[in-house]
C-alpha positions in Angstrom: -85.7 14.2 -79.3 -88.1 11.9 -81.3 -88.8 8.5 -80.2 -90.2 6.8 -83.3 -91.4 3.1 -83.2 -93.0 0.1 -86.0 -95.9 -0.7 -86.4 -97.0 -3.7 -88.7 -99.8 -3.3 -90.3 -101.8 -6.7 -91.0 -105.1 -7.6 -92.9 -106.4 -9.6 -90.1 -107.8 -13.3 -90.2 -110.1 -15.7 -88.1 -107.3 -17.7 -88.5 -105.2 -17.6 -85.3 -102.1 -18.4 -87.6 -102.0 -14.9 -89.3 -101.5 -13.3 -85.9 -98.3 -16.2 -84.8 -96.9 -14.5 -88.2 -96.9 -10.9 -87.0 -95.6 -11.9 -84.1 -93.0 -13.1 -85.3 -92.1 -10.4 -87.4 -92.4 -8.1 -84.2 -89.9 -10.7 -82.6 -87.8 -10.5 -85.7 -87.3 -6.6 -86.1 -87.0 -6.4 -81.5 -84.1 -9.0 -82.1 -82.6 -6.9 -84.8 -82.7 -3.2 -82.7 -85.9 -2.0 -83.3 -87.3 -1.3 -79.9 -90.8 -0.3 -80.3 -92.4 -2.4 -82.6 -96.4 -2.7 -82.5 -99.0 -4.6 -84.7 -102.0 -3.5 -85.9 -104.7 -5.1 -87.9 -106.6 -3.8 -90.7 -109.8 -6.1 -90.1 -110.4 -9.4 -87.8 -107.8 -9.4 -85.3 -106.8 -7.1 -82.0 -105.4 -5.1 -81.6 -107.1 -3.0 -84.6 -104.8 -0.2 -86.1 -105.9 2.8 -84.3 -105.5 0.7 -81.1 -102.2 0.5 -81.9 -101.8 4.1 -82.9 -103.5 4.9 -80.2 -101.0 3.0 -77.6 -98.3 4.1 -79.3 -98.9 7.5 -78.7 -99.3 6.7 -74.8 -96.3 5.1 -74.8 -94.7 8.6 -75.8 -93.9 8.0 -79.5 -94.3 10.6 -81.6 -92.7 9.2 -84.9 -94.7 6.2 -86.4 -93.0 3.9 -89.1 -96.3 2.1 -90.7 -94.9 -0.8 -92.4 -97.9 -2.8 -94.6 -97.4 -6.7 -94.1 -98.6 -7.5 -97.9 -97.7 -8.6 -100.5 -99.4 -5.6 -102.8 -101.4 -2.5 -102.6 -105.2 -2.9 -102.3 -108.0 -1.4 -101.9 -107.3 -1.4 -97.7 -104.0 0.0 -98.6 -105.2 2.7 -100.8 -109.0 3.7 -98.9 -109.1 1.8 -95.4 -105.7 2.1 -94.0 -104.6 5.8 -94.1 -107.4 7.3 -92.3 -107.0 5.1 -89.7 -103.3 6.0 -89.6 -104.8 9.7 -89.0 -103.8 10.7 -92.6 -106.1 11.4 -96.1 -106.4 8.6 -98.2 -103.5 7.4 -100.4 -101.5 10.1 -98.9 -98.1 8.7 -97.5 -96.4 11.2 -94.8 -97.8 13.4 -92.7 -97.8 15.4 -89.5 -101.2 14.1 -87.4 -103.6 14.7 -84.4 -103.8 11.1 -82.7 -105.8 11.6 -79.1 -104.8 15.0 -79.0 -101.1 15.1 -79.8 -98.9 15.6 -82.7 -97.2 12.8 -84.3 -95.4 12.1 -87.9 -96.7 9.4 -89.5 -94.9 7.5 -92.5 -97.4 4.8 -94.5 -94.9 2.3 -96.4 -95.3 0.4 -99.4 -95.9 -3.4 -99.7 -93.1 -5.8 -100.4 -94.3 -6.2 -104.4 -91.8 -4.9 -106.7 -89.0 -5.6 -104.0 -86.4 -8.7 -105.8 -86.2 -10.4 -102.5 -89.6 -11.4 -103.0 -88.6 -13.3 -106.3 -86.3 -15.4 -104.3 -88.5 -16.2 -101.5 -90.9 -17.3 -104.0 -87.9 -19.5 -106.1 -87.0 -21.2 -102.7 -90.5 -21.9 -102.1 -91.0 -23.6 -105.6 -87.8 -25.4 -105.1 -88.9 -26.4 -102.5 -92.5 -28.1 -103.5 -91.2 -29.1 -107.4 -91.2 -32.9 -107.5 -90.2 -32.6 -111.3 -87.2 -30.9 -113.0 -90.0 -29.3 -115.4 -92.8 -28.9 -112.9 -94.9 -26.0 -113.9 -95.6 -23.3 -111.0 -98.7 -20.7 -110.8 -98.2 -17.2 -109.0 -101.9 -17.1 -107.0 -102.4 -13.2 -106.5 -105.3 -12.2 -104.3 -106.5 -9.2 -107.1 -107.8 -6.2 -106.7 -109.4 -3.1 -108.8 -106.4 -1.3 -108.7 -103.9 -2.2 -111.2 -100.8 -2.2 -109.0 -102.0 -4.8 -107.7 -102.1 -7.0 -111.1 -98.4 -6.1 -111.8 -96.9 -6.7 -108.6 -97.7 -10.9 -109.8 -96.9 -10.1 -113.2 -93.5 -8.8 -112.4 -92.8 -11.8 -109.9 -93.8 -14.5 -112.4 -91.5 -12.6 -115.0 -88.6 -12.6 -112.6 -89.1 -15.9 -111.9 -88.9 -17.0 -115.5 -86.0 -14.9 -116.0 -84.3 -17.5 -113.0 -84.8 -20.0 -114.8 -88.0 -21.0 -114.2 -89.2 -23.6 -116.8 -93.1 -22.5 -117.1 -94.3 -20.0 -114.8 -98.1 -18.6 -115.1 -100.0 -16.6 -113.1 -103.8 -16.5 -111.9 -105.9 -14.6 -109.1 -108.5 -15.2 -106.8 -110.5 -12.5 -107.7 -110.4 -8.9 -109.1 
């Protein structure tokens, strides 16, 4: 029978708060059944994804759930992340060699498109808005790839179509 078990996959910070977060999620998804739930960081932090992988596969699991803790699809989603998941890049599912054994490995996607992120973001603005016509700003991070770009786009959309007075939306850097 296959055991199969999370693992969170994080960009990594310097910032000890990034890691609190991904702990919590692990919490979270323990408390709601998931037994084996790792974490894994991109860049940064420990432990590093192929750590994580790596214990996994000690701890006899030989089904890997790789869920992306972002917001959209990057460049470390797209080139870093799947070879250190043990599969080619941009490729998704796959049967792997991790130290020696077998193991399926699924890569998720990010949370972007998803409408639950629309509403997180409403409460958030509801939250901050000091104004009945406050204007808000969606802040992407950007990236080269254009998934990335419409991921905000669509989020400032919904959020207009909620009612939203003036919604815009702006990056960091592409």
């Amino acid at each position: 029978m296959s055991r199969k078990g999370v693992l969170i996959l994080g960009h990594g910070s310097s910032y000890r708060y990034n890691e609190r977060i991904m702990e919590l999620q692990q919490q979270r998804l323990k408390e709601m059944g998931f037994q084996d739930v790792y974490i894994g960081y991109n860049k940064m932090s420990e432990p590093t994804i192929e750590e994580s992988v790596s214990q996994m596969v000690k701890d006899g699991i030989d089904e890997i759930i790789a869920i992306p803790f972002f917001i959209a699809s990057g460049l470390h989603m797209a080139n870093e992340m799947p070879p250190k998941l043990g599969l080619e890049k941009d490729q998704k599912d796959g049967m792997v060699t991790i130290d020696g054994k077998q193991v399926m490995m699924h890569f998720g996607e990010p949370f972007g498109m998803d409408p639950m992120l629309t509403k997180i973001l409403k409460e958030k603005i509801c939250d901050l808005r000091t104004k009945e016509k406050a204007s808000c700003i969606v802040i992407g991070h950007g990236s080269k790839l254009p998934y990335n770009k419409e991921v905000i786009i669509e989020n400032a959309k919904r959020l207009k179509e909620m009612g939203m007075p003036d919604v815009r939306y702006a990056f960091n850097e592409l």
